[in-house]
C-alpha positions as CSV (number, residue, x, y, z in Angstrom):
1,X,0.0,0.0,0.0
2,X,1.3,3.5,-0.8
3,X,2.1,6.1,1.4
4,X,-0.1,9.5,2.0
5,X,3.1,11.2,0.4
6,X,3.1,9.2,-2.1
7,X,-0.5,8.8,-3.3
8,X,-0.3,12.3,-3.5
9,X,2.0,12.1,-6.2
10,X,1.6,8.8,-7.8
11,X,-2.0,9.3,-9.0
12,X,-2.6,6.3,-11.7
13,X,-0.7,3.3,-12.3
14,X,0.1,3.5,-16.1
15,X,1.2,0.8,-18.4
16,X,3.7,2.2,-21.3
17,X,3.8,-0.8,-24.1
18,X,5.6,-1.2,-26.9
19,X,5.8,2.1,-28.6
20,X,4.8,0.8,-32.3
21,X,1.7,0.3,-34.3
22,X,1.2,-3.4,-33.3
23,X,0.4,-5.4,-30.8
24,X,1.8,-5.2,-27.2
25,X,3.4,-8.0,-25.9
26,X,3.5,-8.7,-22.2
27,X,7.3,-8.6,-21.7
28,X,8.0,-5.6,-23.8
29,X,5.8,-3.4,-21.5
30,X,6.7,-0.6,-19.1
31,X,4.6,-0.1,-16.0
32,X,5.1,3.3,-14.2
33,X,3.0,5.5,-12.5
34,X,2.0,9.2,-13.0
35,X,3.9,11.7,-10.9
36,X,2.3,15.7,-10.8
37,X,3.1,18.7,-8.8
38,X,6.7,17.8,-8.1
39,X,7.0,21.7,-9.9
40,X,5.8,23.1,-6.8
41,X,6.9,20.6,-4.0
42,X,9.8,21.8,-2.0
43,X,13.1,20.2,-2.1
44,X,12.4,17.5,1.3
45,X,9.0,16.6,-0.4
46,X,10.7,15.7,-3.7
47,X,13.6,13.8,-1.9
48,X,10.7,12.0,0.1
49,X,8.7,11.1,-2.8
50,X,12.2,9.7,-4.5
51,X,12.7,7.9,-1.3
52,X,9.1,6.1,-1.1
53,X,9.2,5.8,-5.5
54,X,12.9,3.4,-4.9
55,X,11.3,1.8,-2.0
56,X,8.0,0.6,-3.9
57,X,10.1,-0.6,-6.7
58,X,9.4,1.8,-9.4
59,X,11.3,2.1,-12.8
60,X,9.3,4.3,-14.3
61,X,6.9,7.8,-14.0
62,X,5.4,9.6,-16.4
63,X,5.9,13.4,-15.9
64,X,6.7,16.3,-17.3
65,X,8.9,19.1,-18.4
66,X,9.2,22.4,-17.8
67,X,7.3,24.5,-14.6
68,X,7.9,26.8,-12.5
69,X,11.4,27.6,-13.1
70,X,12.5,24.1,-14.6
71,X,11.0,22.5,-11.5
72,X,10.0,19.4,-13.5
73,X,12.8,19.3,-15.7
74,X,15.2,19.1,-12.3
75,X,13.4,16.5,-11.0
76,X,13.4,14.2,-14.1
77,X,16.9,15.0,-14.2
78,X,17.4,13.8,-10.0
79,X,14.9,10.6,-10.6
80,X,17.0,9.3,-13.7
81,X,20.0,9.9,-10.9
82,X,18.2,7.9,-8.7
83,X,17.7,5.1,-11.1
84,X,13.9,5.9,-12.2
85,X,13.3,6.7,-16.1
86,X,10.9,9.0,-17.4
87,X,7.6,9.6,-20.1
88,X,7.9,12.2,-19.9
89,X,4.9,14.4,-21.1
90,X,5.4,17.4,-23.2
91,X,2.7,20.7,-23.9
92,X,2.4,21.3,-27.3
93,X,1.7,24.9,-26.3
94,X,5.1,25.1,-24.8
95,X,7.1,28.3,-26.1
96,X,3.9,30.0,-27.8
97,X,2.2,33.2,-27.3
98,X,-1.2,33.2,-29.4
99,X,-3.7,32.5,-27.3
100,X,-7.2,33.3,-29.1
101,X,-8.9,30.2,-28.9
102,X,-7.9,29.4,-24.9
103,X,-11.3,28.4,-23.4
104,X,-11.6,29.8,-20.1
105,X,-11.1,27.7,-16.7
106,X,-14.9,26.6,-15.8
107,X,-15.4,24.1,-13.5
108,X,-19.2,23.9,-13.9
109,X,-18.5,22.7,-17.3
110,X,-15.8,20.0,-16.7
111,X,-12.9,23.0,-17.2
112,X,-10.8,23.8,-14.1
113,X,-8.7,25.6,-15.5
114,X,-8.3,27.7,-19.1
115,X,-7.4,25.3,-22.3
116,X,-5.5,26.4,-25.0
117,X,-6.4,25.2,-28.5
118,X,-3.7,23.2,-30.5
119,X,-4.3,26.0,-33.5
120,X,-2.9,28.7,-31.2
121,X,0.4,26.2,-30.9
122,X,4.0,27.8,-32.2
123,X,5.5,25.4,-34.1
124,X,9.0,27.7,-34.0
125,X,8.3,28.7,-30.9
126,X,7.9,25.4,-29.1
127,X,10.8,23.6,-31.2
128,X,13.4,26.7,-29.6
129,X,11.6,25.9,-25.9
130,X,12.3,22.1,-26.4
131,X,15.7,22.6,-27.7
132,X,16.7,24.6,-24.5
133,X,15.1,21.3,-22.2
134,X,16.7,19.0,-23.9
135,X,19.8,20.8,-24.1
136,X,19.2,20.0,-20.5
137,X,18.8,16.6,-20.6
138,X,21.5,15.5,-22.8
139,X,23.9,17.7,-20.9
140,X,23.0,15.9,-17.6
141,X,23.0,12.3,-19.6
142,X,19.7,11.5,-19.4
143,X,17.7,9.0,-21.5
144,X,14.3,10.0,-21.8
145,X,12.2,6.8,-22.1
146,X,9.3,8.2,-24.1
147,X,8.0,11.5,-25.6
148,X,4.5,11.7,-25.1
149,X,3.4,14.7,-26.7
150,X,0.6,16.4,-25.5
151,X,-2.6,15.0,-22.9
152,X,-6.1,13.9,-23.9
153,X,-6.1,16.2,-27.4
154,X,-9.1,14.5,-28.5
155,X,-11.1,16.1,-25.4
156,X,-12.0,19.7,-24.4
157,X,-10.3,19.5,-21.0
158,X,-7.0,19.6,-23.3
159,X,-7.9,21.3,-26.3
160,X,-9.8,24.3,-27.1
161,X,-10.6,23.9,-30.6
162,X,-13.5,21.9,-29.2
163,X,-14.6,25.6,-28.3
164,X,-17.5,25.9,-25.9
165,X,-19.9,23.0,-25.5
166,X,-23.1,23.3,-27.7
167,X,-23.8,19.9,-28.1
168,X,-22.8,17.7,-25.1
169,X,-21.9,14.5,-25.8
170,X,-21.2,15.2,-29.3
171,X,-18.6,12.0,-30.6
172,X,-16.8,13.6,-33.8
173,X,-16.0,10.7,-36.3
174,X,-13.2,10.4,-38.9
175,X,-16.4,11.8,-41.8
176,X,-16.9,14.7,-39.9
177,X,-13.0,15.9,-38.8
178,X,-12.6,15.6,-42.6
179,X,-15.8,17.9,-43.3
180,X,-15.2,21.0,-43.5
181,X,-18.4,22.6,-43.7
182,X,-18.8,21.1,-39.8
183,X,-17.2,24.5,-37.8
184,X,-16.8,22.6,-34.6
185,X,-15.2,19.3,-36.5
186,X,-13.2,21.2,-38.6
187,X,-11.4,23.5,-35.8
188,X,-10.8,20.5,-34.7
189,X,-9.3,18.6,-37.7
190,X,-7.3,22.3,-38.1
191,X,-6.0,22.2,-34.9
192,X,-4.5,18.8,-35.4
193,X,-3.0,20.0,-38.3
194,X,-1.1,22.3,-36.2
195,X,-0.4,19.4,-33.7
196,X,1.8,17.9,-36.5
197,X,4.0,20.8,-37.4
198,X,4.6,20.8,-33.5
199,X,5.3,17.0,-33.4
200,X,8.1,17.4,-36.1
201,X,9.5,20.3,-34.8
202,X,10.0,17.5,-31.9
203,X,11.6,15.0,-34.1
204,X,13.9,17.2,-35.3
205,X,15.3,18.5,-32.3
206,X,15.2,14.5,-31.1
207,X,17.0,13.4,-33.9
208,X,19.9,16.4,-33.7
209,X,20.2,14.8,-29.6
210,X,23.5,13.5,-28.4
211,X,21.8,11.6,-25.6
212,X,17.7,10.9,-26.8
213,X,18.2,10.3,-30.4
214,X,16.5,7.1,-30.5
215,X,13.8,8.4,-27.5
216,X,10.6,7.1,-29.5
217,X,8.3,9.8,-29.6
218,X,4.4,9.2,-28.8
219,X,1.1,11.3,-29.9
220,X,-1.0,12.0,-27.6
221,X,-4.6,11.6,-28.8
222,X,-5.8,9.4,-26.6
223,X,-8.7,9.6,-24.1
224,X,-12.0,8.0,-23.6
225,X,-14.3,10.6,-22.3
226,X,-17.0,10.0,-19.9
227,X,-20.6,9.2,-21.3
228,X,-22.6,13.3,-22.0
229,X,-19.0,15.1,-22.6
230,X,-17.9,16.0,-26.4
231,X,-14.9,14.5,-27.9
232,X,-13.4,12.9,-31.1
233,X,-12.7,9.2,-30.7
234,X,-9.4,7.8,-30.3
235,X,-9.3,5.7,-33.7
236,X,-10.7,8.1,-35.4
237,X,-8.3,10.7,-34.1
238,X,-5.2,8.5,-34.9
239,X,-6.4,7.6,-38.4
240,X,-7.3,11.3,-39.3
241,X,-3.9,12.4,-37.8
242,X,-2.2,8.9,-39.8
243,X,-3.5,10.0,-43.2
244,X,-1.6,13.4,-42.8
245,X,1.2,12.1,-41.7
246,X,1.4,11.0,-38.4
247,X,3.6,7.8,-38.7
248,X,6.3,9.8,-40.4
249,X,6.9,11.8,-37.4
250,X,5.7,9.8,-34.6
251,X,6.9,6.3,-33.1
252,X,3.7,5.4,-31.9
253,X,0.6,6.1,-29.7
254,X,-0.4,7.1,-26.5
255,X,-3.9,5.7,-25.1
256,X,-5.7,6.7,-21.9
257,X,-8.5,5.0,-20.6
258,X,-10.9,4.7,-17.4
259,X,-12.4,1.6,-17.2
260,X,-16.0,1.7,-15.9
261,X,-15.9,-1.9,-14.4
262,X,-18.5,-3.2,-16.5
263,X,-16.6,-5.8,-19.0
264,X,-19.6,-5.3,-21.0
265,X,-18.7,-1.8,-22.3
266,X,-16.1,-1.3,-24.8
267,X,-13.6,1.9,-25.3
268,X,-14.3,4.1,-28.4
């Protein structure tokens, strides 16, 4: 059983598998678990959670970059030090500045705090941003384990091209992110678009790496959303993103689901 200090940290067990378009054997997968707010912990909290992450056994978290100062970044850096790889997710807003799509923070509507949209993303701006952290990371010998860019794009609580919910429970389909007489589907299918300039500005700066150049590099369209809330599905978001070009600049995929525990209900 985990620790208070600990759970706080370690929110979901994850399993990473084999970062390819086919099926994931057993002994080829990672299991990690997902480590937030180390940006704002103070140093003792950080060394504790280290502490409590060796004594449990774990190999692997998935985190982030960046925040508050390099907070995140650091501690990647420290947890590598202490034997403990990284996913280490990155925001494909990272090193922009356009923000005229961000939805506002609205916790009434599922939003607790403001989205930006994946159309506002900097594609120059983010790849000088990622240059600098992994600049970082190579000069501090870390091997990143994965690249997971971006969270849940395929939802509105990470992506606000979805724009403000008119029709809850909307489930956008491959037909209609290709439609662009749909305004809400094709801000979407734009926005993704965008996503892709962003993920190879990362594989270029990955491939140019003295330490990460064979880090694989995973999308991150990838969450089932709960029944009533708006989002495109996870195939059809991978094969929209696939037919313009998504295997050329991406390893493989990232997938996030919540089961429901009823056996009988599939994930979209």
């Amino acid at each position: 059983m985990l620790s208070q200090g600990l759970r706080h940290f370690a929110l979901a067990s994850i399993c990473f598998g084999a970062l390819a378009a086919q099926p994931v054997l057993a002994q080829h997968a990672i299991v990690g678990v997902n480590v937030v707010g180390t940006d704002q912990a103070s140093d003792q909290t950080r060394h504790d959670l280290l502490e409590q992450l060796q004594r449990y056994h774990v190999k692997t978290i998935r985190t982030s970059l960046g925040g508050h100062g390099n907070r995140y970044t650091t501690f990647v850096v420290t947890a590598f030090q202490h034997g403990i790889g990284s996913v280490v997710f990155v925001n494909p807003s990272a090193g922009g500045t356009n923000s005229t799509h961000t939805l506002p923070a609205d916790k009434a509507a599922g939003l607790p705090w403001p989205v930006p949209a994946l159309s506002d993303a900097d594609p120059e701006g983010f790849k000088k941003w990622f240059e600098a952290e992994v600049a970082t990371l190579d000069a501090a010998g870390v091997r990143i384990t994965a690249f997971e860019l971006g969270n849940e794009l395929n939802t509105p609580r990470f992506n606000g091209d979805f724009g403000a919910e008119k029709t809850p429970g909307r489930i956008l389909r491959l037909s209609e992110l290709e439609n662009p007489h749909d305004p809400q589907a094709s801000a979407v299918a734009g926005g993704y678009r965008v996503y892709l300039k962003i993920l190879a500005a990362m594989k270029d700066v990955r491939d140019h790496s003295t330490v990460n150049r064979k880090t694989p590099i995973i999308s991150g369209m990838s969450a089932v959303m709960a029944a009533g809330r708006t989002s495109a599905t996870i195939p059809d978001s991978i094969e929209f993103l696939r037919q313009n070009g998504l295997d050329k600049v991406a390893d493989g995929y990232a997938v996030h689901t919540y089961p429901a525990g009823d056996t009988r209900v599939s994930a979209r």
